[in-house]
Every structure is written in C-alpha cells, then in structure tokens.
C-alpha positions in Angstrom: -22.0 4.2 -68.8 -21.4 0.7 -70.2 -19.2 1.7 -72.8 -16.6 3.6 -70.1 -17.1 0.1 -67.7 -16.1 -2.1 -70.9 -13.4 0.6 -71.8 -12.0 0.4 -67.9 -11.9 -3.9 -68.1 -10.2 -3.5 -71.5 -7.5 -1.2 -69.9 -7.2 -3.6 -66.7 -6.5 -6.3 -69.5 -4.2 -4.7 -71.4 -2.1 -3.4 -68.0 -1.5 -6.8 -66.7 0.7 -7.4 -69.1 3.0 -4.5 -68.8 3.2 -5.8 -64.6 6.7 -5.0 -63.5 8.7 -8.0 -63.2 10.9 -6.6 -60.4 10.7 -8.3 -57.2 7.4 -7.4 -54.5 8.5 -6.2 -51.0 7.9 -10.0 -49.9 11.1 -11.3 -52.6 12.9 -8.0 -51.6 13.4 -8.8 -48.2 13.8 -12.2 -48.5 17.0 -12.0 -51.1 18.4 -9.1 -47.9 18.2 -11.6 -45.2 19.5 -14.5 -47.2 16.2 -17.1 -47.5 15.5 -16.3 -51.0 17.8 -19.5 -52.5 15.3 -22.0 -50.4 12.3 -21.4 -51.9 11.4 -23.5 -55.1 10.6 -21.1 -57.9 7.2 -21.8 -59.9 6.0 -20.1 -62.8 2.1 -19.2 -63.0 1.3 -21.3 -65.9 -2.2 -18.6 -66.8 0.2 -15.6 -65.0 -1.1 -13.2 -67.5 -4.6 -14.2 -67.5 -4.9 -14.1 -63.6 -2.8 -11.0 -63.4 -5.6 -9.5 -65.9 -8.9 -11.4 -63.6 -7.2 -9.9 -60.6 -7.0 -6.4 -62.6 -10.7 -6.6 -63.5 -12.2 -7.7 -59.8 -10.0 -4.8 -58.5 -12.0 -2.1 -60.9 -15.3 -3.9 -60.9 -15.0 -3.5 -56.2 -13.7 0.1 -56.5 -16.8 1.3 -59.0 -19.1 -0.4 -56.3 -17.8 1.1 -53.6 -17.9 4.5 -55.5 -21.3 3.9 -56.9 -22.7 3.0 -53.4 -21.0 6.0 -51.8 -22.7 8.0 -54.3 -25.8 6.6 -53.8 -25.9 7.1 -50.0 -24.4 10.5 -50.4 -27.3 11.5 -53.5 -30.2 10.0 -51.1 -29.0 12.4 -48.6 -28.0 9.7 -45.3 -25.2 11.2 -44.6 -25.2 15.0 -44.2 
C-alpha cells in the first residue's frame, strides 16, 4: 500500500508540470467581454512547486474519502 501511495504523489508531481497553459474558464471569459487588458499579470514565482502541493493534497483527500467509504461500507453501516 505504501509503495502505490508514494507511486500516486510521484505521478501528482510529475503532472503539474505538464499543466496546460491555456487560459481557465475565469481568463476565457474575461478576454470575451473585454476586462482581460486591466488586470496586472503576475507570475507564480514557486508555480510548479504549488501546482505539484495542490496535485498531492488533491490525491491524499480523494484516498481518504475512498478509504473511509470503504471502511463504513466493510463495517456494514450502511446496507
């Protein structure tokens, strides 16, 4: 079990940097209704590195909630 949770954080790693660079729904709409030019465009200075912690929390919550499902399913309290 530990090695297939330490294989699952390396692939969250690895994935955040192949993140599409296309724009999110948000920057979408923004450049159709004209309000994209007045925003100030920042770059993430660690954008990788929180792209891959935000990767990581997001596997580490879905195993819980599937491990705790499982649990409650195995100890028979919901039927």
């Amino acid at each position: 079990m530990k090695k297939m949770l330490l294989i699952t954080v390396f692939v969250a790693i690895l994935a955040a940097f192949f993140a599409s660079t296309y724009p999110d729904g948000l920057d979408f709409v923004a450049e159709k209704f004209g309000f994209a030019k007045k925003g100030v465009e920042r770059t993430a200075p660690l954008n990788g590195l929180s792209t891959s912690t935000a990767g990581i929390a997001g596997v580490l919550i879905m195993l819980s909630l599937f491990w705790g499902s499982a649990y409650v399913i195995k100890k028979g309290a919901i039927k």
